[in-house]
C-alpha positions in Angstrom: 108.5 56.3 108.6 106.2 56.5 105.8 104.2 59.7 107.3 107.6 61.2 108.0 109.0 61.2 104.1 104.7 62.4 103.3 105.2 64.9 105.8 109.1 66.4 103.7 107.3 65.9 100.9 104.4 68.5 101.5 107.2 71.1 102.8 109.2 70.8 100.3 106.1 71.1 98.2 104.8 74.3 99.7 108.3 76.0 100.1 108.6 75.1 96.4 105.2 77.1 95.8 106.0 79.6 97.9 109.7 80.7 96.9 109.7 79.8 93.4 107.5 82.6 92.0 109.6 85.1 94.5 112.7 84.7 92.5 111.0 85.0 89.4 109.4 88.4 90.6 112.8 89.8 91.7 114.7 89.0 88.2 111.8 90.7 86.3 112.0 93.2 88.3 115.3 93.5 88.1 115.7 93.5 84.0 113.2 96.1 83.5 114.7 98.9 85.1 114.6 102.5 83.6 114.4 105.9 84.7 111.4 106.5 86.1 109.7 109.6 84.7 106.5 111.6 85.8 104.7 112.2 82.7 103.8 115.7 81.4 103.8 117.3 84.8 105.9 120.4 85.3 104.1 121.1 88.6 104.5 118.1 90.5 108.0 117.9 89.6 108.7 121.2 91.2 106.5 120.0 94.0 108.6 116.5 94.9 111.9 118.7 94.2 111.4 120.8 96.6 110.2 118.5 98.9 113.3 116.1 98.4 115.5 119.2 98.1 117.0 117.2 94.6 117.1 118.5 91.1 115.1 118.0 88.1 115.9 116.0 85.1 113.3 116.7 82.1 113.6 115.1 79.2 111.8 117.2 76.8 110.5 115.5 74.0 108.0 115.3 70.5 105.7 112.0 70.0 106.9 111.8 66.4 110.9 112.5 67.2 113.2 109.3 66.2 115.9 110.1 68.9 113.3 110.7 71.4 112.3 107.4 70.9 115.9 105.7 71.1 116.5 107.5 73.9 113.8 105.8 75.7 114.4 102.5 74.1 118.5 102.2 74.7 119.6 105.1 77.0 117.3 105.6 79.7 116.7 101.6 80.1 120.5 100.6 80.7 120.8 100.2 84.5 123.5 102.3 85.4 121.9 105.3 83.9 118.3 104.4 85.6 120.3 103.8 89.4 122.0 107.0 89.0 119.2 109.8 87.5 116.6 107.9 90.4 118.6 108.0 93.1 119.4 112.0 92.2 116.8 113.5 90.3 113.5 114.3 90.2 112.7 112.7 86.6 109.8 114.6 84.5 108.9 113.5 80.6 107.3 115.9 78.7 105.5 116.0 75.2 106.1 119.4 74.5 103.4 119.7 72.0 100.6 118.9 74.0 99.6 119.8 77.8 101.4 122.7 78.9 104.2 121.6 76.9 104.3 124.2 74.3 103.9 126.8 77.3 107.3 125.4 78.7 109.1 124.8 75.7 108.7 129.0 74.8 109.2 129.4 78.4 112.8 127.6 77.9 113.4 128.4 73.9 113.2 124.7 72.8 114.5 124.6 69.1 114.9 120.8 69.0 113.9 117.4 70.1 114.8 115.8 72.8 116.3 118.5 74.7 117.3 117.2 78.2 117.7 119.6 80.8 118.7 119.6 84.5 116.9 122.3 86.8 117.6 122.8 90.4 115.5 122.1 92.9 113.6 126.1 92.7 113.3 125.4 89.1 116.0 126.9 87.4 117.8 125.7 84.2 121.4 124.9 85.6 122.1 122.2 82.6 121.3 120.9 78.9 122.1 119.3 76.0 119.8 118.6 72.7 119.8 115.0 70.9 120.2 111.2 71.5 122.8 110.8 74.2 124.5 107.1 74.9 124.6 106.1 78.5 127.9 106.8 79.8 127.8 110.3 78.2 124.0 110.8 80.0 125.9 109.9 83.4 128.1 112.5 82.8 125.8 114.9 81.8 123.8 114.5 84.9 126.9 114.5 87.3 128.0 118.1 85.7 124.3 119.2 86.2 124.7 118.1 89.9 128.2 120.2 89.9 126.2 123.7 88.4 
């Protein structure tokens, strides 16, 4: 009797071990979702959208721009906005003052910071709006990009 209670103990020791860091893994995973962006590359954007057949979201920005920075603080962190622009876009950041970003942003006529723009998936501007956008009115942005 006595090796039988050892014996539950060291399962429910090791399934202790074993599940308890799993459920810690998913909830962090979980709580830090955002859009997920490739950085400053134009190219492979167009590359994966045409691969995927999906369109482009860029989010065209400056390193120094306040509403650049709320947008990636507030907006592009709140779940439903992350599950909806990664499920349907291809998601590119872009400093436009350094890389080829200055390139693009006289390619496109950028006047302003951020500039968020939806492209198909051949490259061409269908979409945009400049300045800080709240959630519900980014999701509704990128479903009228998906409509053009």
């Amino acid at each position: 009797m006595k090796h039988l209670r050892k014996l539950h103990f060291i399962i429910f020791t090791i399934a202790c071990v074993l599940f308890y860091p799993a459920k810690g893994w998913a909830q962090e995973a979980k709580s830090s979702t955002q859009i997920k962006f490739i950085e400053n590359s134009w190219g492979e954007a167009l590359k994966q959208a045409a691969a995927k057949n999906k369109y482009i979201f860029v989010d065209a920005y400056a390193s120094w721009c306040g509403p650049c920075k709320m947008l990636k603080a507030t907006t592009f962190k709140n779940n439903k906005v992350a599950e909806f622009y990664n499920a349907n876009f291809i998601n590119v950041a872009i400093d436009m003052e350094k890389g080829d970003g200055p390139k693009l942003a006289a390619q496109w006529g950028l006047q302003a910071y951020p500039t968020l723009i939806i492209f198909n998936s051949n490259g061409k501007p269908v979409y945009g709006t400049v300045g800080f956008i709240k959630p519900n009115d980014l999701i509704k942005f990128g479903v009228q990009g998906l409509n053009k």
